[in-house]
N, C-alpha and C positions, 0 to 999 in steps of 0.2 A: 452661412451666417454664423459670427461669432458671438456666443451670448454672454454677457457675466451672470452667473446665476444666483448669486449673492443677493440680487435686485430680489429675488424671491423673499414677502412676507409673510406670514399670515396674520399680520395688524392691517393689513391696506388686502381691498377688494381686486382682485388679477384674473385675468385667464392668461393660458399659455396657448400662443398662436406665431406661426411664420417662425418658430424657433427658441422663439424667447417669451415672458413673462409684461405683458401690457395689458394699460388700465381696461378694462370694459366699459363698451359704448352705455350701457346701463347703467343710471345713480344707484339702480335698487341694489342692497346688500344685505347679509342676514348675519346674526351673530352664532360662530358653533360656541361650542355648551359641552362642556367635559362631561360625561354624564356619571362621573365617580364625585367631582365637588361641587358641580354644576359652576365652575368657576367656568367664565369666558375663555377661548383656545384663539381667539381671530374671526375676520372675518371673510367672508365669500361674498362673490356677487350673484344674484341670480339673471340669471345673461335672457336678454330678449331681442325679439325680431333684428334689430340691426347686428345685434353679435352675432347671432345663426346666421341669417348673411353671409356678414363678414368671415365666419370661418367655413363656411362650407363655400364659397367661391375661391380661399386659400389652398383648402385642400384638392378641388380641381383643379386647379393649376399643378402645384405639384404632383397629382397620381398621371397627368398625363404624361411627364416624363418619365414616372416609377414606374409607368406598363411597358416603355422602351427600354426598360433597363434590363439585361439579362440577367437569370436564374442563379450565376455565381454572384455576381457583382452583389444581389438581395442577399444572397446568404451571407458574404461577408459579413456585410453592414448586420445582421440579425446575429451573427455570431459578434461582431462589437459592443451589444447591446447587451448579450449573453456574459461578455468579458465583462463592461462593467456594473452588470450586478453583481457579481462576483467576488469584485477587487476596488469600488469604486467606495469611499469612505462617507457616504453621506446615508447608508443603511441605517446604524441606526442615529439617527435627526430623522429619516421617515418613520422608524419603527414607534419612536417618540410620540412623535402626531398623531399617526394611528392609536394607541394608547390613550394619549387625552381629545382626544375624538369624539371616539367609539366605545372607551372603557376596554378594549382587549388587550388582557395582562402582556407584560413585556417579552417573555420569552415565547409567547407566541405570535406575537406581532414578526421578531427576528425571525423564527420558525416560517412565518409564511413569505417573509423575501425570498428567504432561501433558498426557494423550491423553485424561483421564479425563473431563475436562468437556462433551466433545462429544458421547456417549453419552446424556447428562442431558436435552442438548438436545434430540435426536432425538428420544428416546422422549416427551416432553414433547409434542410437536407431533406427532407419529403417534399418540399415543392423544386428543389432543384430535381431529384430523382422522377417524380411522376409528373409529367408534361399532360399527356393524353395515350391514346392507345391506337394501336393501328390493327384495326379488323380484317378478320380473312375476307377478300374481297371476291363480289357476289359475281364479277364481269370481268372479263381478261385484259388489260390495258388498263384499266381502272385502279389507283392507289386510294383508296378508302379509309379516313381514319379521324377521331375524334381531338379538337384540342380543347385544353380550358382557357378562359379569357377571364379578368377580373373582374368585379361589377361596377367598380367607380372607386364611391366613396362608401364607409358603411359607419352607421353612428354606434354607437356601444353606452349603451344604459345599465348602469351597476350600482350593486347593493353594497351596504354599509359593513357586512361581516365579513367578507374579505376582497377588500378596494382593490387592492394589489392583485394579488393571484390571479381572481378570477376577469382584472382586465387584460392580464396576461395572456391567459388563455386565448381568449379571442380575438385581442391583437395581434399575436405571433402570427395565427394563422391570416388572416387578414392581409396581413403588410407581404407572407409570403406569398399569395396569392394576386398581388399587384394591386391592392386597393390602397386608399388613402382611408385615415381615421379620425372621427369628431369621437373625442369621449365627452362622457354624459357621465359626470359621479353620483353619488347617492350623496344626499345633501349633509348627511351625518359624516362624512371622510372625504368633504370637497380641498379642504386643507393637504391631506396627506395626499392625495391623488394628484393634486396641480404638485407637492415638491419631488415626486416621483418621476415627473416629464424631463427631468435632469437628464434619465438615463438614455434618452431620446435623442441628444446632443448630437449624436453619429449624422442620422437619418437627413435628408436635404428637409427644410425647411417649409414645415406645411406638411407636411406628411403626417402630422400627428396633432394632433388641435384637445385640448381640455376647455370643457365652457361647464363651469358650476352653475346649477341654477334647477329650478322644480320640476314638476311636472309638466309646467305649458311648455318651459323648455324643451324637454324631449318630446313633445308634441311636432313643434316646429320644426326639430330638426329630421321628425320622420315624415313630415310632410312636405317638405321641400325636396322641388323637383332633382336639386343638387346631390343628392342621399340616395344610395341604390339597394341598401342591405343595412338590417337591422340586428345586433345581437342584445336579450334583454337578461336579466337575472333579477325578480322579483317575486310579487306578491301574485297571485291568480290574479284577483280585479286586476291589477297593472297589466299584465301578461295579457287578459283581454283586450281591454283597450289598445295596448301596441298592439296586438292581432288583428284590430278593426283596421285601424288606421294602414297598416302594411296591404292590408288584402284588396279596399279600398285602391292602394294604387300600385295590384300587384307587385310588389316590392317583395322580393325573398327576408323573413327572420328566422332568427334560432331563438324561443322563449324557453328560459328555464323558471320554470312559476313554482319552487318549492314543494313540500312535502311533509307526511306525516309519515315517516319512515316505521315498518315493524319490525321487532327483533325479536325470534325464535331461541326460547331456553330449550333444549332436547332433553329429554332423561338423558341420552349418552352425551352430555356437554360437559369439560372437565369444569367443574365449578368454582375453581381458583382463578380460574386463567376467563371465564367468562362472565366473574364479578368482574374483576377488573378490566376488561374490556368493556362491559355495560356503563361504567364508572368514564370511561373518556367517552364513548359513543353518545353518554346521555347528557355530560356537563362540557366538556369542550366547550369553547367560548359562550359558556353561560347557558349552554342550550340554542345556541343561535346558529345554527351552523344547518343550512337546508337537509343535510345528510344524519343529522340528529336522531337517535333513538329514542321515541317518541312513545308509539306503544309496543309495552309487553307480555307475549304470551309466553308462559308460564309452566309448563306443564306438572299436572297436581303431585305427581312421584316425587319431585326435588325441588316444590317452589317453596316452602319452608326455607329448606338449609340454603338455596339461592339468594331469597330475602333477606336473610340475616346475614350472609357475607357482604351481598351489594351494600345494604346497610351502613358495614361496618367501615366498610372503605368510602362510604361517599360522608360519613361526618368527619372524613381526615380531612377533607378541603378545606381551604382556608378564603373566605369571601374579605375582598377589599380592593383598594383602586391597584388597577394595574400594572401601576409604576411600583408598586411593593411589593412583598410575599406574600403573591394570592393566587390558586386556581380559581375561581370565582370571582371576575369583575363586575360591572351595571350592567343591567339590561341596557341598549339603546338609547331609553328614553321612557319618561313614565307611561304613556302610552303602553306603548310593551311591557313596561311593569304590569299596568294594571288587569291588562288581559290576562296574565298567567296567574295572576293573583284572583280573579274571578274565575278560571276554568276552574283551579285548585278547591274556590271555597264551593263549587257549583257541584262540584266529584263528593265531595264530603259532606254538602246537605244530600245528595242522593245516595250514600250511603257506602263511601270508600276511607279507608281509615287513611292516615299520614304516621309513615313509618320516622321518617327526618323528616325537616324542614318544613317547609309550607307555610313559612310566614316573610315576613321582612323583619331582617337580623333588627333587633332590641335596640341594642347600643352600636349599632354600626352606623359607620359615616351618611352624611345627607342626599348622597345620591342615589341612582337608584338601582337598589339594589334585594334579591333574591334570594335565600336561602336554595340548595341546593337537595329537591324535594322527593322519596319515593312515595306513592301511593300503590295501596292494596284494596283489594274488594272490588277493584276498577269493571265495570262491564261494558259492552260494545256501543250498548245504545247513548253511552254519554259524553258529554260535550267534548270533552279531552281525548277524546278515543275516536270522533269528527273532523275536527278541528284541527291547523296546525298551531301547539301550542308556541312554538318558538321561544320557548327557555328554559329554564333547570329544573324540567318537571320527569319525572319516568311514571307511568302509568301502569302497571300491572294485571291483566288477567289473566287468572287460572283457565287453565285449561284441561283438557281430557287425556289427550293424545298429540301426537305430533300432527294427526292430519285435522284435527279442529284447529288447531296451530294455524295453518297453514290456510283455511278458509276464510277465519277471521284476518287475518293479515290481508289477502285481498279483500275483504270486503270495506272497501274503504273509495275515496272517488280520487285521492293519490296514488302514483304511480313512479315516486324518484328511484327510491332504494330501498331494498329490504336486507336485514342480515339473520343470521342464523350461527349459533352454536350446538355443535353436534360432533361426535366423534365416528359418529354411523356411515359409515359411507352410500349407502340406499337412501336413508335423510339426506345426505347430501344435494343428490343428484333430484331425488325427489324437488328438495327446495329450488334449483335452480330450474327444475322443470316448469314448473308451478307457480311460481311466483310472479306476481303481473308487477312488475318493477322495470326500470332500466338498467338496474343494477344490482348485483347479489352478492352478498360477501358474504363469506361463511370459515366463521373460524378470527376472522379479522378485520373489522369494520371501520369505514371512512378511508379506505385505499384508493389513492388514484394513481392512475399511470397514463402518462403523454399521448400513451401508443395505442390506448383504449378507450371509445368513448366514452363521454359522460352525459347522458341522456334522461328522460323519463317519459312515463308513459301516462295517459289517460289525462287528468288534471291537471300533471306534473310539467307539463311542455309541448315545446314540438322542436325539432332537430336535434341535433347535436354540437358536443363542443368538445375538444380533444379526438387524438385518431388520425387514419383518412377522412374520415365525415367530416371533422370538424373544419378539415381545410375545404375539403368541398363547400359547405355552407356557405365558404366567402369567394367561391368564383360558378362560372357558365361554362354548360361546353357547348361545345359547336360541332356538330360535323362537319367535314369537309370528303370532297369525292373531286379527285385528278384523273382527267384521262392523257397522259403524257404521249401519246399518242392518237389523236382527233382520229374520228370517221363519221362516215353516216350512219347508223343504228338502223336497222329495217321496221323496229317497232315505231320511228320517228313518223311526225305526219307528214304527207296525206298518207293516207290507207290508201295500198289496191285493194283492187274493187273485188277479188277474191276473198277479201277480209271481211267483207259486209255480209247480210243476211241475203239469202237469195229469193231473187225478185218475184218470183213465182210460188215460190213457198210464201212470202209475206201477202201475195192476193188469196193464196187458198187460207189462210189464217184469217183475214178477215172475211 
């Protein structure tokens, strides 16, 4: 099917379905909200019962052919996908959108297209390479060996702080795996997420479905029977509920339900190089970024001279909308303003001082927006130190030693990520030992790599995303056992009668 993609607005309500961009069977629609001027960006629809329907009997049709399709023919098409994110000129026109969205400054909006092609690749070339496996076999004549089959269709539910990327993630793996895809965006980047399905153009038609719309939306589309595999990126409450609802009808998901990430200062941490790593790990997209450094332990030998370095580099930011020179864009949405603005004043009535920030900028523009904040005095028992704060807060407690470090860090009910700076090589291994996270960086934090999961643990999730795992998530195996040569087995039935219990022993038993 050949689509003109021009028809793409964000003033008119759309999903992208069978290829191209058509109206949704739904009148209901919602206005996005730039959240730098709260000016209007378009608008989305939020799609119901007959839209889910409609795209999840699209997509079965289509994945019935995509499972006949052989492992190069997929990787092809995944590496065309790969080419034109690449080389295709409508980056940034998405980077854009995302921007007056979501509020995430412009060079990191570009920043996270970027990254996006190399996902495509991988999973392309690991699904052509690993089919299944063939076992030492237990019987002679017997060919015994394992293959994966896809699971259908699998919906894909995604958060507002990175639209792009992280639906990437989990469709590469997906589409190599032989499934078909409903995406579900986050209602805050349903605009940029529908003009991204461009790069989608390759793929046969139906293979890839966008339906904007709430929560009851991804309700529906994980409870229908047509839906075989769930991948989520949210909120814990979120994260439960899809967990009911999958379990409910056996359905395989991957939840990634966020975090309050720890990051360990060591005495032996070079302190230049681990302010300013604490400086992107803690304000990166405003603090919204699941991977966020959240709280920190401190330890009492260097957290002075620490403090005042991070300090002095986190009032170089520059807070404003996006689209101009700013590290520091809105929060989301005043919601999310207001919660970071309440953990902050809740830290400072119990008794934590504010080193920068901790207010909302004086004379800064009307949307919403956060100063980018450290606190000190911070202790475990308090809200912000529980809590995920999700925005440009760093928390601070002193600490004793590396291994009080190290307990307060797990003592938390999150499980995403942890980092650590340390030049110790025993701290090291210790922290990676130790650490009840999915993830550990040390030295270098908010690292990902295609070829290594990204998981967490305890609160933080269940499965994985990136990897083998991550393709695994989106298929089944199956055993299989050939005997290429038939016989009869002597263990087959009936038994000789030498095989039974003898008749005269079982009278003297009774």
């Amino acid at each position: 099917m050949h689509v003109n993609f021009s028809c793409f607005t964000p003033l008119r309500a759309q999903v992208y379905l069978d290829g191209g961009y058509v109206e949704p069977l739904t009148g209901q629609a919602k206005q996005a909200v730039n959240p730098a001027t709260l000016a209007s960006v378009g608008r989305h629809p939020v799609c119901a019962e007959a839209d889910v329907e409609r795209a999840v009997a699209s997509a079965n049709r289509a994945q019935k052919l995509w499972k006949q399709t052989d492992t190069a023919s997929r990787a092809a098409l995944l590496h065309a996908i790969a080419h034109a994110l690449e080389n295709a000129p409508i980056r940034s026109e998405v980077a854009k959108l995302i921007c007056r969205e979501m509020g995430k400054p412009y060079p990191d909006a570009v920043g996270e297209l970027s990254i996006c092609a190399s996902v495509f690749r991988y999973y392309a070339e690991m699904a052509r390479d690993d089919g299944g496996k063939v076992a030492g076999t237990n019987q002679a004549g017997s060919f015994q060996h394992m293959r994966y089959e896809p699971y259908g269709v699998s919906v894909h539910i995604l958060p507002f702080n990175y639209p792009i990327l992280l639906l990437c993630w989990t469709v590469a793996a997906s589409l190599a795996a032989g499934n078909a895809c409903i995406i579900k965006p986050a209602e805050a980047t349903a605009l940029c997420t529908l003009r991204f399905m461009e790069y989608f153009a390759a793929l046969p038609a139906g293979l890839v479905s966008c339906l904007p719309g709430d929560a009851h939306t991804a309700q529906l589309l994980i409870q229908s029977d047509g839906t075989h595999a769930v991948a989520f990126t949210g909120s814990v409450a979120a994260a439960r509920a899809v967990g009911v609802a999958c379990a409910e009808r056996m359905k395989p998901c991957v939840l990634e339900a966020g975090g309050s990430d720890p990051m360990i200062i060591s005495r032996h941490a070079p302190l230049e190089v681990a302010a300013a790593g604490c400086v992107n790990s803690a304000f990166l997209l405003t603090g919204q970024v699941c991977t966020s450094s959240e709280r920190f332990f401190v330890v009492d030998q260097i957290h002075d001279a620490f403090v005042a370095e991070f300090a002095r580099r986190t009032v170089q930011l520059r807070v404003g909308d996006g689209m101009g020179r700013a590290e520091i864009g809105p929060l989301v949405s005043q919601a999310a303003r207001d919660k970071v603005a309440r953990l902050v004043q809740q830290a400072v009535e119990q008794g934590a001082q504010i080193v920068c920030g901790g207010r909302i900028p004086p004379d800064g523009p009307p949307g919403w927006f956060y100063e980018p904040t450290i606190l000190t005095g911070v202790t475990p028992q308090m809200a912000i130190m529980r809590e995920e704060c999700f925005g440009p807060v760093a928390a601070i407690c002193r600490v004793a030693d590396f291994d009080e470090a190290l307990r307060l860090a797990n003592d938390s009910e999150f499980g995403l990520g942890a980092s650590v700076f340390t030049t110790d090589l025993a701290e090291a291994m210790e922290a990676a030992n130790r650490l009840e996270s999915g993830m550990v960086w040390i030295n270098n934090p908010l690292i990902d790599n295609d070829a290594l999961p990204f998981s967490g643990s305890k609160m933080s999730g269940l499965g994985c995303e990136l990897g083998r795992q991550g393709l695994d998530a989106f298929r089944r195996s199956k055993m299989v056992i050939l005997d290429h040569q038939p016989r009869i087995h002597d263990w087959w039935l009936p038994r000789p009668d030498a095989a039974f219990y003898p008749a005269q022993a079982a009278a003297t038993d009774e």
